[in-house]
Biopython code that builds the backbone (N, CA, C, O; Angstrom):
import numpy as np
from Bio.PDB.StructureBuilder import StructureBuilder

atoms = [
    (1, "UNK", "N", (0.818, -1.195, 0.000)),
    (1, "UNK", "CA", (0.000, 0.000, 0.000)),
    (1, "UNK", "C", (0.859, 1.256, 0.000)),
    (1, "UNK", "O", (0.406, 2.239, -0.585)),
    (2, "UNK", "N", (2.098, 1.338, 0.615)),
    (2, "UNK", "CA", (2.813, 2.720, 0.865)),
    (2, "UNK", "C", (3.517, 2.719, -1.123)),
    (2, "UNK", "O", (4.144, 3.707, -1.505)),
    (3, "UNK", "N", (3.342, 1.881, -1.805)),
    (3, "UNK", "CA", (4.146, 2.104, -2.961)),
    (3, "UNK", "C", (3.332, 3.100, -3.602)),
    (3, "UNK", "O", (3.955, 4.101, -3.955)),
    (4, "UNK", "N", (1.320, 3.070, -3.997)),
    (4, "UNK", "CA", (0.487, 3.499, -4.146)),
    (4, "UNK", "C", (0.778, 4.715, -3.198)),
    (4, "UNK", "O", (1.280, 5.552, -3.949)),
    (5, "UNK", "N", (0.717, 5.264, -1.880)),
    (5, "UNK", "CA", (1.225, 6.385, -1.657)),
    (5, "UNK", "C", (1.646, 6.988, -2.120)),
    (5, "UNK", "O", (1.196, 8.085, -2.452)),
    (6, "UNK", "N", (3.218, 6.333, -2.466)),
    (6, "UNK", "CA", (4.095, 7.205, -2.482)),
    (6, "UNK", "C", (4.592, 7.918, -3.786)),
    (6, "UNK", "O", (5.333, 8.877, -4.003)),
    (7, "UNK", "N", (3.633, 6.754, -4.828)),
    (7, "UNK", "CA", (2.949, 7.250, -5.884)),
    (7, "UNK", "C", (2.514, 8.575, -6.509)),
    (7, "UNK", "O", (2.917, 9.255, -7.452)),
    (8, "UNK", "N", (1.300, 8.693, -5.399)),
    (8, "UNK", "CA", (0.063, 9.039, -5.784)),
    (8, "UNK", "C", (0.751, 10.362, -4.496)),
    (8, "UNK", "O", (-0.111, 11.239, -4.439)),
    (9, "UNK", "N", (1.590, 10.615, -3.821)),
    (9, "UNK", "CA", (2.229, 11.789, -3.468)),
    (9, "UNK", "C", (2.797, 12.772, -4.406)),
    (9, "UNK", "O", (2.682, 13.986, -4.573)),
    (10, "UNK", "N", (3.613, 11.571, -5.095)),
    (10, "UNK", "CA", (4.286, 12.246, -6.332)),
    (10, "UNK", "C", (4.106, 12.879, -7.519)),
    (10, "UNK", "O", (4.988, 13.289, -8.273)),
    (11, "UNK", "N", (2.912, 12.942, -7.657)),
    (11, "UNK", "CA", (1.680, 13.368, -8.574)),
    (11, "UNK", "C", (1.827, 14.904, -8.578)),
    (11, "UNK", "O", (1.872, 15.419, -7.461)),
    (12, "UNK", "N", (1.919, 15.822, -9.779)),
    (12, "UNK", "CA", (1.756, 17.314, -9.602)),
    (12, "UNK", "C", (-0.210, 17.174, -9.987)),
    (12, "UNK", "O", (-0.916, 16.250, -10.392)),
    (13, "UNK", "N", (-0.426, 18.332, -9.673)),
    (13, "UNK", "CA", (-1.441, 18.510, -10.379)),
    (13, "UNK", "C", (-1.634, 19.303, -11.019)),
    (13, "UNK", "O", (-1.298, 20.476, -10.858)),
    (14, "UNK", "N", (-2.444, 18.662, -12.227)),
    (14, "UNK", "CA", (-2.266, 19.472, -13.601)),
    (14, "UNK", "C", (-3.348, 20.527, -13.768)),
    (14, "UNK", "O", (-3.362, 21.180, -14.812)),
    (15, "UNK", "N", (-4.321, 20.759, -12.756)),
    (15, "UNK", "CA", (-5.535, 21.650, -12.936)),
    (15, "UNK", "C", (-6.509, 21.045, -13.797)),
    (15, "UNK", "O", (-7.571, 21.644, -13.968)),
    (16, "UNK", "N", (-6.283, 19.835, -14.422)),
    (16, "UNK", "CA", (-7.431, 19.178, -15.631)),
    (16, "UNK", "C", (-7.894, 17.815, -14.730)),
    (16, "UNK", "O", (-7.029, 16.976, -14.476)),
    (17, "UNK", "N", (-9.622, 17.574, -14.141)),
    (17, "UNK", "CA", (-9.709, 16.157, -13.483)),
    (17, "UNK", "C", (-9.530, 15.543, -13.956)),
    (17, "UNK", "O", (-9.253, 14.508, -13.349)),
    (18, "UNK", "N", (-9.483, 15.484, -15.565)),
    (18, "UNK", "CA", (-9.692, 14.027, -15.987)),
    (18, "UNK", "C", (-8.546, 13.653, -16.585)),
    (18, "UNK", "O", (-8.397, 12.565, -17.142)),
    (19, "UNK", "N", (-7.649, 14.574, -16.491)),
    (19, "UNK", "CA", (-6.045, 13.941, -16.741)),
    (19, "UNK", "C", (-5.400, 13.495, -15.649)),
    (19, "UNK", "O", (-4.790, 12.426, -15.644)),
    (20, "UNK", "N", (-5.508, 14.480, -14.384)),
    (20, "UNK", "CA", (-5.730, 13.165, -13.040)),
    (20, "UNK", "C", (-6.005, 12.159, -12.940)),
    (20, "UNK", "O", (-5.301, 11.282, -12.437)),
    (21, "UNK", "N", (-7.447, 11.984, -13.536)),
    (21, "UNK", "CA", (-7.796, 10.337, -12.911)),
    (21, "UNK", "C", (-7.143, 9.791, -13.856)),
    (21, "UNK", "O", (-6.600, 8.852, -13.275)),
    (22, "UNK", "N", (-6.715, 9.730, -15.313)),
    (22, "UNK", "CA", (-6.078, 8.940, -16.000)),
    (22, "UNK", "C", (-5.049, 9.027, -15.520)),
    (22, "UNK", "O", (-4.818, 7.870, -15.169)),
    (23, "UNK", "N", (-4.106, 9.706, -15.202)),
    (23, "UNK", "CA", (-2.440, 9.515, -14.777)),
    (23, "UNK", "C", (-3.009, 9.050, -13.067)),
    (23, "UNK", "O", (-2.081, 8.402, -12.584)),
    (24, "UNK", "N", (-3.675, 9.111, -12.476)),
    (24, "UNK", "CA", (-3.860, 8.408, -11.017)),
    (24, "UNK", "C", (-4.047, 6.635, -11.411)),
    (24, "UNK", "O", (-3.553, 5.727, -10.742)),
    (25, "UNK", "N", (-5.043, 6.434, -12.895)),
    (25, "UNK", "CA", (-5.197, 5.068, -12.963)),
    (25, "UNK", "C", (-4.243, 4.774, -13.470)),
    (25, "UNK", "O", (-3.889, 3.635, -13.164)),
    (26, "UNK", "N", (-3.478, 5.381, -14.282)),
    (26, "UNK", "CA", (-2.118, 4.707, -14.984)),
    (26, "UNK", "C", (-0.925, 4.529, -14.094)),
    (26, "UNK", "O", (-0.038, 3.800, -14.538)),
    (27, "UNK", "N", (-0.742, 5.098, -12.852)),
    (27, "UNK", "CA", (0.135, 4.897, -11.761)),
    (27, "UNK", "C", (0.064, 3.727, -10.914)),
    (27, "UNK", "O", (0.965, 3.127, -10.328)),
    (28, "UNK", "N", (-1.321, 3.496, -10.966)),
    (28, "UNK", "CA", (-1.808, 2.328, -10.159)),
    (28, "UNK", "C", (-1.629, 0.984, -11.041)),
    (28, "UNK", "O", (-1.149, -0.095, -10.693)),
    (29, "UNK", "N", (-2.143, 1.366, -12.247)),
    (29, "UNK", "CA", (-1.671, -0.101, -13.380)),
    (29, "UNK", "C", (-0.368, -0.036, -13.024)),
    (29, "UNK", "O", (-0.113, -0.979, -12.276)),
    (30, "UNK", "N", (0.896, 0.890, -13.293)),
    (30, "UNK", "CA", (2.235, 0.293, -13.012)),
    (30, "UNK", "C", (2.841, -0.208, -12.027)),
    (30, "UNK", "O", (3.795, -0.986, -12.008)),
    (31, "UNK", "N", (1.991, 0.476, -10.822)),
    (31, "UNK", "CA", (2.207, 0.011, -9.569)),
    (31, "UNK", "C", (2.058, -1.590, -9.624)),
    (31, "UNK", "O", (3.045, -2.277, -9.361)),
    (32, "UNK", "N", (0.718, -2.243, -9.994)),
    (32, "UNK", "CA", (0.732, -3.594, -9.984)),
    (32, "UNK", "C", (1.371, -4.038, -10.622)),
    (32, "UNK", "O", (1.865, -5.142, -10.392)),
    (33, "UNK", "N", (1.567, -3.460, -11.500)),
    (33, "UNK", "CA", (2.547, -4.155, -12.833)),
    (33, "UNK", "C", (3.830, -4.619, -12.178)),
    (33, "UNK", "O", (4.393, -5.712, -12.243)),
    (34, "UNK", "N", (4.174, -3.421, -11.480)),
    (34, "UNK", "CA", (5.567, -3.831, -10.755)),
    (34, "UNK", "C", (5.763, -4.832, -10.159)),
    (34, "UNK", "O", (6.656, -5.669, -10.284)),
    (35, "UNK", "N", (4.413, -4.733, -9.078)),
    (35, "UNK", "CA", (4.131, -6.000, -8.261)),
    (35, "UNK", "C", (4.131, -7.170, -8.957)),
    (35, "UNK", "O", (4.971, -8.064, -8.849)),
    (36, "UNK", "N", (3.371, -7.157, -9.529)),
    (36, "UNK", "CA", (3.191, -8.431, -10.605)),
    (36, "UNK", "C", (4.580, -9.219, -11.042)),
    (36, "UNK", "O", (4.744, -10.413, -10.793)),
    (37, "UNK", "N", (5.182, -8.715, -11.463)),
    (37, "UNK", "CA", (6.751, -8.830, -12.145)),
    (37, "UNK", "C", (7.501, -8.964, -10.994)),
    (37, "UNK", "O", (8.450, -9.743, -10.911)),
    (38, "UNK", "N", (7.099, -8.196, -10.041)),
    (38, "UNK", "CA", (8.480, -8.339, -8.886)),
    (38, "UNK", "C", (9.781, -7.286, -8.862)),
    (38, "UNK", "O", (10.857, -7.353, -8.268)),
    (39, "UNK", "N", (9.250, -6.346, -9.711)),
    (39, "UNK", "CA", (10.402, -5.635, -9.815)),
    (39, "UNK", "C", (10.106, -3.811, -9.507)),
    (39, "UNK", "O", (8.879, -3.778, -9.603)),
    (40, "UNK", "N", (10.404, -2.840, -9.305)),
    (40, "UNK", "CA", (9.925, -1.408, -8.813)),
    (40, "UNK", "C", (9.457, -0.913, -9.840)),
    (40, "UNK", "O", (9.629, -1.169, -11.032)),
    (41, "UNK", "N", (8.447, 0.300, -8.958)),
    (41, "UNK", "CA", (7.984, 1.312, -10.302)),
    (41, "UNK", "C", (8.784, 2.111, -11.473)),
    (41, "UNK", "O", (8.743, 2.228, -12.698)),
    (42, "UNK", "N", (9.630, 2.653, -10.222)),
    (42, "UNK", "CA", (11.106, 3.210, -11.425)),
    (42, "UNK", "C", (11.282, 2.215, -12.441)),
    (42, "UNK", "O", (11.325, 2.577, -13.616)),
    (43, "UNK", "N", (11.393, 0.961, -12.121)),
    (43, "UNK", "CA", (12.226, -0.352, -13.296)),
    (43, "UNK", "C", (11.194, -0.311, -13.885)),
    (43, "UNK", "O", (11.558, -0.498, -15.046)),
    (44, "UNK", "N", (10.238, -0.206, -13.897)),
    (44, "UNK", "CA", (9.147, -0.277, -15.127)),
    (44, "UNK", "C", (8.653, 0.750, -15.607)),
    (44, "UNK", "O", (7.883, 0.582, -16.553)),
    (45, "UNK", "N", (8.934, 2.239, -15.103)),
    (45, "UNK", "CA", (8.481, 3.238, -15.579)),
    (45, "UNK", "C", (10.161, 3.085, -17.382)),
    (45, "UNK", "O", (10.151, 3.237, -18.604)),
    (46, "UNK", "N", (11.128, 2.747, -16.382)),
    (46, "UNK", "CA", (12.320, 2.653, -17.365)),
    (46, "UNK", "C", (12.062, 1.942, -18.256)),
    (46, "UNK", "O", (12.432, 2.366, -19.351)),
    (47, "UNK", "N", (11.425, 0.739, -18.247)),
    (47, "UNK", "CA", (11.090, 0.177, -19.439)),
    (47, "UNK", "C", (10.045, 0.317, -20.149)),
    (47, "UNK", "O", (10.036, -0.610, -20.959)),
    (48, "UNK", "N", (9.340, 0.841, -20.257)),
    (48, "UNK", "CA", (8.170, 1.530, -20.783)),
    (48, "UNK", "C", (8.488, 2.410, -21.336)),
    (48, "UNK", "O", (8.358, 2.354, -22.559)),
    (49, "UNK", "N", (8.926, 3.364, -20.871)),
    (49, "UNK", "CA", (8.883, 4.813, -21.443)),
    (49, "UNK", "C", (10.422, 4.864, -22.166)),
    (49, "UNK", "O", (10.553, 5.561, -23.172)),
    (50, "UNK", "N", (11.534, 4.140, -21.650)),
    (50, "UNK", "CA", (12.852, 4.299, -22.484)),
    (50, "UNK", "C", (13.137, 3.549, -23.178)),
    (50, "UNK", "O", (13.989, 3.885, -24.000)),
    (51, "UNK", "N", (12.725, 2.470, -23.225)),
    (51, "UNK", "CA", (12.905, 1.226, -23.822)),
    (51, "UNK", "C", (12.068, 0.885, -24.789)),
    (51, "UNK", "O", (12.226, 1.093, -25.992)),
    (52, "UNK", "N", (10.737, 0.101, -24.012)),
    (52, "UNK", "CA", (9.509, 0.323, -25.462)),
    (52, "UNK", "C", (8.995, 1.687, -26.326)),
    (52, "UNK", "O", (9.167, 1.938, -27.519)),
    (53, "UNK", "N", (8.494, 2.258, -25.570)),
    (53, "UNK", "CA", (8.102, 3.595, -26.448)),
    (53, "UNK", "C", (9.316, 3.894, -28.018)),
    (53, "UNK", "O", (9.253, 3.847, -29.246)),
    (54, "UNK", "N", (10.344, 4.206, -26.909)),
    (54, "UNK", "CA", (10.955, 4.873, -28.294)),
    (54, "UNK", "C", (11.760, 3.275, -29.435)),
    (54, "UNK", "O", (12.338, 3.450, -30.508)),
    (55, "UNK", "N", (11.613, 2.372, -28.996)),
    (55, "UNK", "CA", (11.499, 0.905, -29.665)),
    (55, "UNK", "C", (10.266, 1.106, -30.788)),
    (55, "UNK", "O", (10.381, 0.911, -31.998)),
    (56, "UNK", "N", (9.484, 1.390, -30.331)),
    (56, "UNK", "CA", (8.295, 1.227, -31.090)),
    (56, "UNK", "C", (8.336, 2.071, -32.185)),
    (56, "UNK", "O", (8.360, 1.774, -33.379)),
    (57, "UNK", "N", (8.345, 3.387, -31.537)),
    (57, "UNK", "CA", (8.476, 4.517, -32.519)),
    (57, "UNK", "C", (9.490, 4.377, -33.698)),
    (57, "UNK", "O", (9.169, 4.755, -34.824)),
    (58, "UNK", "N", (10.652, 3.861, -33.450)),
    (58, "UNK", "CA", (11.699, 3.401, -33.999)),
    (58, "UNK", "C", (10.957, 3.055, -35.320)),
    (58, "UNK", "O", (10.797, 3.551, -36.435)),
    (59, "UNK", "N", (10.499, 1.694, -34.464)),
    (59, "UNK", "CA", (9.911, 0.399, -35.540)),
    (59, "UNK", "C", (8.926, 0.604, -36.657)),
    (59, "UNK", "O", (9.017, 0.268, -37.838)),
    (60, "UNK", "N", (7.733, 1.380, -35.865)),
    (60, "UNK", "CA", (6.914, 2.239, -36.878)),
    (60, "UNK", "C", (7.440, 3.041, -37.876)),
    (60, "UNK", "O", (6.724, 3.185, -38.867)),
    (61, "UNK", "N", (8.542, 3.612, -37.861)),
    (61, "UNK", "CA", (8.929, 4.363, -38.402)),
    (61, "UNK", "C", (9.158, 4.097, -39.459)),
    (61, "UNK", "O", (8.716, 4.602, -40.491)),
    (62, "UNK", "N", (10.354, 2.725, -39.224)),
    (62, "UNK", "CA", (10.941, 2.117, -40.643)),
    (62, "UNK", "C", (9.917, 0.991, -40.987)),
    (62, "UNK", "O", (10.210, 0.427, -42.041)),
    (63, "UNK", "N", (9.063, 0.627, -40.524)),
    (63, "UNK", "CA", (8.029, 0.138, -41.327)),
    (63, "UNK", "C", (7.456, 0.942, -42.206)),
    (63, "UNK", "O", (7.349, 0.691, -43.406)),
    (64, "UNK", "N", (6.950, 2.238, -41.481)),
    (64, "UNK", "CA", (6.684, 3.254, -42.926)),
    (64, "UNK", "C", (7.117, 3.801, -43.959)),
    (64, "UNK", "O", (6.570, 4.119, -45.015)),
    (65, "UNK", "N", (8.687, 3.940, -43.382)),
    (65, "UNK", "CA", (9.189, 3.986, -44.628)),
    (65, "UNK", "C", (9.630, 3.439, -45.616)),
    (65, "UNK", "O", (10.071, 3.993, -46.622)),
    (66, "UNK", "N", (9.528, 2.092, -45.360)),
    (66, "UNK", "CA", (9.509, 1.004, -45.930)),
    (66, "UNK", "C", (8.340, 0.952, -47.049)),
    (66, "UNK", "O", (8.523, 1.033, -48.264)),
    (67, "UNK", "N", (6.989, 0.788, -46.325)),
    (67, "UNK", "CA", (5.842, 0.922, -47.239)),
    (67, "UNK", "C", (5.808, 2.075, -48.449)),
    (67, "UNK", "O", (5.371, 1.998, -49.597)),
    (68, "UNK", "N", (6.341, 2.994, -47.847)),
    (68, "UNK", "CA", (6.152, 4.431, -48.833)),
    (68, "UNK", "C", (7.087, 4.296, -49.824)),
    (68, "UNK", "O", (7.023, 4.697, -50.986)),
    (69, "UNK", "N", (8.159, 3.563, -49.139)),
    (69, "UNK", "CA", (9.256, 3.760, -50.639)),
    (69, "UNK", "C", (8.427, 2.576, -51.823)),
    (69, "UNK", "O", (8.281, 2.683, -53.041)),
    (70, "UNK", "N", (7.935, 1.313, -50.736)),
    (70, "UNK", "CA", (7.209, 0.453, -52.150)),
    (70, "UNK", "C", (6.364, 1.176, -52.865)),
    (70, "UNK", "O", (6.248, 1.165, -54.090)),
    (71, "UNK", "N", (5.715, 1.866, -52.017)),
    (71, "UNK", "CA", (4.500, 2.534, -52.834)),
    (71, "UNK", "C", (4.775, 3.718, -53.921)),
    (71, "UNK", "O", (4.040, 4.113, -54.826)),
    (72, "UNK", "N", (6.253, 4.213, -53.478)),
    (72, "UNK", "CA", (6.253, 5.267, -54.665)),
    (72, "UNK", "C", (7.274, 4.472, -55.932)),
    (72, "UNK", "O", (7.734, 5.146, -56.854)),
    (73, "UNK", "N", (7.473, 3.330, -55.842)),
    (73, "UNK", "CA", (8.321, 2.541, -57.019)),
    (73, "UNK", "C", (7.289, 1.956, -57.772)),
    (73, "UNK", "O", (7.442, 1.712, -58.969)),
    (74, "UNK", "N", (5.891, 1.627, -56.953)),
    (74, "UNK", "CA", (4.810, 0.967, -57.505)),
    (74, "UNK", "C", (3.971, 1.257, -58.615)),
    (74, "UNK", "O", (3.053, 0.492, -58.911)),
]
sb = StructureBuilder()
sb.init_structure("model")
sb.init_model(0)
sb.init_chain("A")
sb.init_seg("    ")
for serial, (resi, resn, name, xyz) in enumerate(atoms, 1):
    if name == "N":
        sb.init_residue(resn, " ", resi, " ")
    sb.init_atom(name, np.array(xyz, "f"), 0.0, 1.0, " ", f" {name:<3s}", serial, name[0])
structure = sb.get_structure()
Protein backbone atom coordinates (compact mmCIF):
# COMPACT_ATOMS: atom_id res chain seq x y z
CA UNK A 1 0.00 0.00 0.00
CA UNK A 2 2.81 2.72 0.87
CA UNK A 3 4.15 2.10 -2.96
CA UNK A 4 0.49 3.50 -4.15
CA UNK A 5 1.22 6.38 -1.66
CA UNK A 6 4.09 7.20 -2.48
CA UNK A 7 2.95 7.25 -5.88
CA UNK A 8 0.06 9.04 -5.78
CA UNK A 9 2.23 11.79 -3.47
CA UNK A 10 4.29 12.25 -6.33
CA UNK A 11 1.68 13.37 -8.57
CA UNK A 12 1.76 17.31 -9.60
CA UNK A 13 -1.44 18.51 -10.38
CA UNK A 14 -2.27 19.47 -13.60
CA UNK A 15 -5.54 21.65 -12.94
CA UNK A 16 -7.43 19.18 -15.63
CA UNK A 17 -9.71 16.16 -13.48
CA UNK A 18 -9.69 14.03 -15.99
CA UNK A 19 -6.05 13.94 -16.74
CA UNK A 20 -5.73 13.16 -13.04
CA UNK A 21 -7.80 10.34 -12.91
CA UNK A 22 -6.08 8.94 -16.00
CA UNK A 23 -2.44 9.51 -14.78
CA UNK A 24 -3.86 8.41 -11.02
CA UNK A 25 -5.20 5.07 -12.96
CA UNK A 26 -2.12 4.71 -14.98
CA UNK A 27 0.14 4.90 -11.76
CA UNK A 28 -1.81 2.33 -10.16
CA UNK A 29 -1.67 -0.10 -13.38
CA UNK A 30 2.23 0.29 -13.01
CA UNK A 31 2.21 0.01 -9.57
CA UNK A 32 0.73 -3.59 -9.98
CA UNK A 33 2.55 -4.15 -12.83
CA UNK A 34 5.57 -3.83 -10.75
CA UNK A 35 4.13 -6.00 -8.26
CA UNK A 36 3.19 -8.43 -10.60
CA UNK A 37 6.75 -8.83 -12.15
CA UNK A 38 8.48 -8.34 -8.89
CA UNK A 39 10.40 -5.64 -9.82
CA UNK A 40 9.93 -1.41 -8.81
CA UNK A 41 7.98 1.31 -10.30
CA UNK A 42 11.11 3.21 -11.42
CA UNK A 43 12.23 -0.35 -13.30
CA UNK A 44 9.15 -0.28 -15.13
CA UNK A 45 8.48 3.24 -15.58
CA UNK A 46 12.32 2.65 -17.37
CA UNK A 47 11.09 0.18 -19.44
CA UNK A 48 8.17 1.53 -20.78
CA UNK A 49 8.88 4.81 -21.44
CA UNK A 50 12.85 4.30 -22.48
CA UNK A 51 12.91 1.23 -23.82
CA UNK A 52 9.51 0.32 -25.46
CA UNK A 53 8.10 3.59 -26.45
CA UNK A 54 10.95 4.87 -28.29
CA UNK A 55 11.50 0.90 -29.67
CA UNK A 56 8.29 1.23 -31.09
CA UNK A 57 8.48 4.52 -32.52
CA UNK A 58 11.70 3.40 -34.00
CA UNK A 59 9.91 0.40 -35.54
CA UNK A 60 6.91 2.24 -36.88
CA UNK A 61 8.93 4.36 -38.40
CA UNK A 62 10.94 2.12 -40.64
CA UNK A 63 8.03 0.14 -41.33
CA UNK A 64 6.68 3.25 -42.93
CA UNK A 65 9.19 3.99 -44.63
CA UNK A 66 9.51 1.00 -45.93
CA UNK A 67 5.84 0.92 -47.24
CA UNK A 68 6.15 4.43 -48.83
CA UNK A 69 9.26 3.76 -50.64
CA UNK A 70 7.21 0.45 -52.15
CA UNK A 71 4.50 2.53 -52.83
CA UNK A 72 6.25 5.27 -54.66
CA UNK A 73 8.32 2.54 -57.02
CA UNK A 74 4.81 0.97 -57.51
Amino acid sequence: MSKYIDAYNSMGNSGFEAIDFIFKVCVIILVDMANFLGISYEAINIIIFVLLQPGLILLFFILWRKERKKNIIS
